[in-house]
C-alpha positions as CSV (number, residue, x, y, z in Angstrom):
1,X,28.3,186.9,82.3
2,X,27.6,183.3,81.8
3,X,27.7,181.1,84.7
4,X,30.3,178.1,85.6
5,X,27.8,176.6,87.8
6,X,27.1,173.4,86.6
7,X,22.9,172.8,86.6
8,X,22.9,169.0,87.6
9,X,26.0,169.0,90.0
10,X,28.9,166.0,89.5
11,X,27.9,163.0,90.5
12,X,24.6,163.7,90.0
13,X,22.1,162.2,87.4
14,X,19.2,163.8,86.5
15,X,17.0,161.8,88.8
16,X,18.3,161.3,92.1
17,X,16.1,159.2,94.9
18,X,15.7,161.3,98.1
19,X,14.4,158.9,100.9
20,X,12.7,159.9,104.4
21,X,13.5,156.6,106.9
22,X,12.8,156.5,110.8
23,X,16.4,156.2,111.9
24,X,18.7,157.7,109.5
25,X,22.1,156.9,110.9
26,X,20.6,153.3,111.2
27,X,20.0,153.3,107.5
28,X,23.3,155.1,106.8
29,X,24.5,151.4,108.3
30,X,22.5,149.3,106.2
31,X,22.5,150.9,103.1
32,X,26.9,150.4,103.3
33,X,26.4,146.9,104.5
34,X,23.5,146.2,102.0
35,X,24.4,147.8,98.8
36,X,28.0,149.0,99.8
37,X,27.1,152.5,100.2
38,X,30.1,155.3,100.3
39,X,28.8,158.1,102.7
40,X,29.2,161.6,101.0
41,X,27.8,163.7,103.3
42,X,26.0,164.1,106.8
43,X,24.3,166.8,108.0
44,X,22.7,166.5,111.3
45,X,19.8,169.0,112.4
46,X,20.0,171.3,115.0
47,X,18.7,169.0,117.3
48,X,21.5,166.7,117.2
49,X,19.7,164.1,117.5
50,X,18.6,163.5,114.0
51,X,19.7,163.8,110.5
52,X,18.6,166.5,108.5
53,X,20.2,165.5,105.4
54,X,22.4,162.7,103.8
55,X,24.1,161.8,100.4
56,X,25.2,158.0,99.5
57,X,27.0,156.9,96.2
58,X,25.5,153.1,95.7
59,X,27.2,152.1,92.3
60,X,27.2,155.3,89.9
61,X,24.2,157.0,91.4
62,X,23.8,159.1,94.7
63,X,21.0,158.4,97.0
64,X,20.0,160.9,99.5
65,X,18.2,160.3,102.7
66,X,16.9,161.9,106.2
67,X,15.1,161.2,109.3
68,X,11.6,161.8,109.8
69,X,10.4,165.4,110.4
70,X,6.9,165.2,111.7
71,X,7.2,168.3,113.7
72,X,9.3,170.4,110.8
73,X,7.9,169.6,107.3
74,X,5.1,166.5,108.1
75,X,7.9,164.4,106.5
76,X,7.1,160.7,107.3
77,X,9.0,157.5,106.6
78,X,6.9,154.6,104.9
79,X,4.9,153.0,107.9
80,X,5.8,149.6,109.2
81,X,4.3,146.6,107.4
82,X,3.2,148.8,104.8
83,X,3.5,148.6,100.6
84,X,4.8,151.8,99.1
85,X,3.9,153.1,95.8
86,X,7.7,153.5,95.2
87,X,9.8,150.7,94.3
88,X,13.8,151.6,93.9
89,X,15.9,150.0,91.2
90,X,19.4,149.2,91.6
91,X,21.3,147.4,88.9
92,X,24.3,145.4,90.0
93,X,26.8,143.2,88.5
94,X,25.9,140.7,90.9
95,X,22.0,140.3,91.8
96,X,22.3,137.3,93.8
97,X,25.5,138.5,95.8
98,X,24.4,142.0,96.6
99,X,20.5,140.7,97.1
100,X,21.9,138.1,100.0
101,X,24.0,140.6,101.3
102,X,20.9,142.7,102.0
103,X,18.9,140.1,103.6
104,X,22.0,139.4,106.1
105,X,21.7,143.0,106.8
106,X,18.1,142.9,107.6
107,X,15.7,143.1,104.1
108,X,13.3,141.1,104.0
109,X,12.2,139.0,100.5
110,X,9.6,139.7,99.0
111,X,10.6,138.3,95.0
112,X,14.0,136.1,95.3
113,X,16.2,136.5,92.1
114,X,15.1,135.0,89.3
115,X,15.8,134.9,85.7
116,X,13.0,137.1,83.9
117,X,11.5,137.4,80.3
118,X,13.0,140.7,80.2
119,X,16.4,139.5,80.6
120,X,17.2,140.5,83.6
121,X,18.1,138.3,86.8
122,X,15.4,140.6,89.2
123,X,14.6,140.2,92.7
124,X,12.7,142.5,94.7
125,X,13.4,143.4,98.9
126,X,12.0,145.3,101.6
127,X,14.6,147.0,103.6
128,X,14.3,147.5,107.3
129,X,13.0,151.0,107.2
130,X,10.3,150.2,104.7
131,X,11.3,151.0,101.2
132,X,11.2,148.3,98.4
133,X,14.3,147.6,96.1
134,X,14.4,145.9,93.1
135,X,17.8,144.5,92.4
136,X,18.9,143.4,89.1
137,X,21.8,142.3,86.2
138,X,20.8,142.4,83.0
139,X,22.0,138.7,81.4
140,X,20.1,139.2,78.1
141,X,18.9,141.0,75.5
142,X,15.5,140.4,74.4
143,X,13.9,142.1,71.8
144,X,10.1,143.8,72.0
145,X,8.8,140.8,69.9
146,X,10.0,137.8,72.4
147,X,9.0,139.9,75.2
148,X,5.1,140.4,73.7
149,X,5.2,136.6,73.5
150,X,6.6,135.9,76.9
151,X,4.0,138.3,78.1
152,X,1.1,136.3,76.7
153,X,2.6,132.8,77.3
154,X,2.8,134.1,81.0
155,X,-0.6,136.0,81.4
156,X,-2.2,132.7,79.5
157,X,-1.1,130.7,82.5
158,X,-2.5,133.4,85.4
159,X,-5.9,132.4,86.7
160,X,-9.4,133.8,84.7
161,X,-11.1,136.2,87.0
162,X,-15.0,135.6,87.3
């Protein structure tokens, strides 16, 4: 008998960030006041203290997070002053708008918004708990040949390295 399950559940895309942060409920906050955030789900461990498992819809995509579980699964958030390897991208109708409303909320800058060869308005942000957001609208459409050139007219201006 075939099954009515669906594989990727509603809501869902096929890729979905899943985010370990040092002070979940904390986060819960600043993602709402940063990115307006609708909290789906909150599952605290059996500690109480701590939770084991969250789901955010930011825009059309869901976001899930938890606290840190050292003890449980080694599961660390990013360190403090630290770069990640992991950069999140969040499209928005309003770069400058949503990207000032994150700072207010604690992000710090690390790329203000600006308008890019690509053609999008791009800015990038650490939040508090040390994961790095790129936020963007796209205001363009460029095609493959203006963005080679804009590529070399830009790397043409960078600094030779000995």
């Amino acid at each position: 008998m075939p099954s009515t399950v669906k594989a990727i559940p509603e809501g869902f895309h096929s890729l979905t960030p899943h985010l370990t942060v040092r002070s979940a409920t904390q986060a819960i906050e600043f993602y709402k006041q940063a990115f307006g955030a609708e909290v789906l789900h909150v599952a605290p461990a059996p500690d109480g203290k701590r939770v084991m498992h969250a789901a955010l819809r930011i825009g059309d995509s869901i976001l899930m997070l938890n606290d840190e579980f050292p003890d449980m699964d080694g599961s660390l958030g990013p360190a403090p002053n630290t770069n990640t390897g992991i950069v999140i991208n969040l499209y928005t109708e309003d770069v400058d708008n949503v990207f000032q409303r994150a700072v207010a909320a604690g992000a710090t800058t690390k790329m203000p918004p600006a308008d890019t060869f690509w053609g999008d308005r791009y800015g990038q942000l650490v939040d508090p708990f040390g994961h790095r957001w790129a936020l963007a609208t796209h205001v363009r459409d460029v095609s493959q040949e203006e963005m080679r050139q804009a590529m070399e007219a830009a790397s043409a201006q960078l600094p030779k390295s000995a």
